[in-house]
C-alpha positions as CSV (number, residue, x, y, z in Angstrom):
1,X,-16.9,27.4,-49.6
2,X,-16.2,24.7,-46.9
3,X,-18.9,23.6,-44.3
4,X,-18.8,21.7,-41.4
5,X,-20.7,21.2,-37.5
6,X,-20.0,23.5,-34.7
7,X,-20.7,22.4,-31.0
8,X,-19.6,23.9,-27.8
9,X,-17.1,22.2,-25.9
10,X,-17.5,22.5,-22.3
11,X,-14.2,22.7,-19.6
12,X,-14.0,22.3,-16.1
13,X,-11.9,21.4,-13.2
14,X,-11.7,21.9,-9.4
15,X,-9.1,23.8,-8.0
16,X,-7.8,22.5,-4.4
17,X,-6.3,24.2,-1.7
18,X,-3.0,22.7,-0.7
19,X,-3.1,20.1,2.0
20,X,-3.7,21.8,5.3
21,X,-1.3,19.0,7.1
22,X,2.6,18.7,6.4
23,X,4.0,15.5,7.9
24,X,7.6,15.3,9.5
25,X,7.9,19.1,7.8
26,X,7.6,17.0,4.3
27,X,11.1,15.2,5.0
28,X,11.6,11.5,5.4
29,X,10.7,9.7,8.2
30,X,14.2,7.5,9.3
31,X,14.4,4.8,11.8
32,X,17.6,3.6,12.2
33,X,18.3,-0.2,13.9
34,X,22.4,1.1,14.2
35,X,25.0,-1.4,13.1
36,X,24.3,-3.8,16.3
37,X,21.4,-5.8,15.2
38,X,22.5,-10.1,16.3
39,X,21.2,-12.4,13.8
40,X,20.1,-14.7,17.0
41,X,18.6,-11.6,18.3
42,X,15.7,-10.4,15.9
43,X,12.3,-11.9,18.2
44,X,9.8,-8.8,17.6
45,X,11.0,-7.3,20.7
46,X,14.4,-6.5,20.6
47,X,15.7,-3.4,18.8
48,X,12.7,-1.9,19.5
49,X,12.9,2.0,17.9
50,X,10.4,4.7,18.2
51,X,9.4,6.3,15.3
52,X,9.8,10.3,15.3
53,X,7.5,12.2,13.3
54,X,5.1,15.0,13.4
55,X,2.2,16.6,11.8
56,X,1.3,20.0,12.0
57,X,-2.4,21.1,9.9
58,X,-3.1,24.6,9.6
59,X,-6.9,25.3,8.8
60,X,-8.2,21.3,8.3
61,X,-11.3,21.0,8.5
62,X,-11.7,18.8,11.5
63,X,-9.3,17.6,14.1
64,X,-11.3,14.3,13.9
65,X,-8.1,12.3,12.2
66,X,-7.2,8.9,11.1
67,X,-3.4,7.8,10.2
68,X,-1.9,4.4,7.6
69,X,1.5,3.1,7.0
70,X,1.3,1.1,3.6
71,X,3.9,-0.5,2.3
72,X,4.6,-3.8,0.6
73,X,4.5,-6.7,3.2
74,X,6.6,-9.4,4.3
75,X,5.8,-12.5,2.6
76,X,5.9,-14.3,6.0
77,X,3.7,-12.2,7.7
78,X,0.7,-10.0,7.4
79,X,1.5,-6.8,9.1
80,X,5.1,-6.8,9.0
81,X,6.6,-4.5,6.1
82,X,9.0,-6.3,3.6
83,X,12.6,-6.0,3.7
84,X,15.2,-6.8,1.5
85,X,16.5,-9.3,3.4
86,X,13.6,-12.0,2.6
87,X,13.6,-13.8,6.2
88,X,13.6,-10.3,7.7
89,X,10.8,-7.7,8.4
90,X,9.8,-4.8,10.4
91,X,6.8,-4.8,12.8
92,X,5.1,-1.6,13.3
93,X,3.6,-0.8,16.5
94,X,0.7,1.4,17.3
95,X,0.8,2.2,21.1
96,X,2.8,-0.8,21.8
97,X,0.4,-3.0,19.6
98,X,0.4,-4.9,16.3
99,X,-1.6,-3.0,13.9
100,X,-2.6,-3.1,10.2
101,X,-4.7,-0.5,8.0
102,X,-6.1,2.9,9.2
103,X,-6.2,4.5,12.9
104,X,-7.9,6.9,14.1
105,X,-6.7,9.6,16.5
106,X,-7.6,13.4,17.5
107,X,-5.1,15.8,16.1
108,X,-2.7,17.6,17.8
109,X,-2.3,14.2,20.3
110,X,-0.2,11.9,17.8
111,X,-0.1,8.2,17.9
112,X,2.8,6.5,19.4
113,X,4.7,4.7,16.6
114,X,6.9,1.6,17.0
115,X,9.2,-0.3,14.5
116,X,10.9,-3.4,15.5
117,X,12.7,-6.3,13.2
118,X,11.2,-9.9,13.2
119,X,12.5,-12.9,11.2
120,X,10.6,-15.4,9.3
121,X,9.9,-18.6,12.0
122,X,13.1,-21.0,11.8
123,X,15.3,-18.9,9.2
124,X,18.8,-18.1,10.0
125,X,19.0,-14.5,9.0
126,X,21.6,-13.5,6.3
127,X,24.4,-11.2,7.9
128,X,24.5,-7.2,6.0
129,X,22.5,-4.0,5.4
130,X,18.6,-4.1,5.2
131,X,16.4,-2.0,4.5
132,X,12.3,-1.0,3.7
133,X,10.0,1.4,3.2
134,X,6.8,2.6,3.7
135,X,4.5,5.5,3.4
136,X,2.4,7.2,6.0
137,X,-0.7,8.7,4.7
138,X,-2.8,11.1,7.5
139,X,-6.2,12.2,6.5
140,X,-8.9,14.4,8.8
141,X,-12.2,13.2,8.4
C-alpha cells in the first residue's frame, strides 16, 4: 500500500475584456519624408510631416486620456527617436512642440502629431534610406 500528503492546489486568473480603444484601426502608423530630403537641409524644421492616426474606444471607461510614443532615442538628443542613420533623428511634435513621455488629452479630440528629421550638431549626414520606429501606447485614465 503506498502513502503520501494531499493538499489542495488553488487556481485563479482574471479574465479581461479586450481593449476598448483600437489605434490607426490596429495598422501601422507611416510617415513618409519622400525621396527629397537635402543633406544641408535637415534643421528640425524642414520636412515637417503630420502624423495621421486615429483612435476610436468603444465602451472605455473614461474619456479622461493620456497618449506616449516610446521608442529608442537618438544618442545626440533626448527626445528625438533614433534612426539608422547615426547623425540622423526624428523630432516628434505635440501641437507644434518638443515633447517627451506621456500627454494627456480628452478623447474623441486627438492630439496633433508632428515628425520632423534633425541631424546631430556639425555632422555631415550620410546620403540613402533611413528609417525608425516607435510605438504609440494610449491609455484612459
Amino acid at each position: 500500500m503506498a502513502y503520501g500528503e494531499v493538499t489542495s492546489v488553488n487556481i485563479s486568473g482574471v479574465i479581461l475584456a479586450p481593449p476598448p480603444c483600437v489605434i490607426n484601426g490596429s495598422k501601422v502608423i507611416d510617415v513618409d519624408f519622400g525621396n527629397q530630403v537635402m543633406t544641408n537641409l535637415v534643421d528640425g524644421n524642414n520636412y515637417l510631416q503630420t502624423v495621421n492616426y486615429s483612435v476610436v474606444c468603444n465602451n472605455a471607461p473614461s474619456n479622461s486620456m493620456r497618449m506616449q510614443i516610446k521608442g529608442d532615442k537618438a544618442d545626440f538628443s533626448t527626445t528625438a527617436l533614433k534612426t539608422n542613420n547615426n547623425d540622423l533623428g526624428i523630432e516628434l511634435l505635440l501641437e507644434g512642440n518638443k515633447y517627451s513621455g506621456w500627454f494627456n488629452f480628452t478623447y474623441p479630440t486627438l492630439p496633433k502629431l508632428e515628425a520632423v528629421p534633425v541631424k546631430r550638431s556639425g555632422s555631415i549626414l550620410e546620403t540613402g534610406l533611413f528609417e525608425g520606429a516607435a510605438t504609440l501606447v494610449v491609455e484612459y485614465r
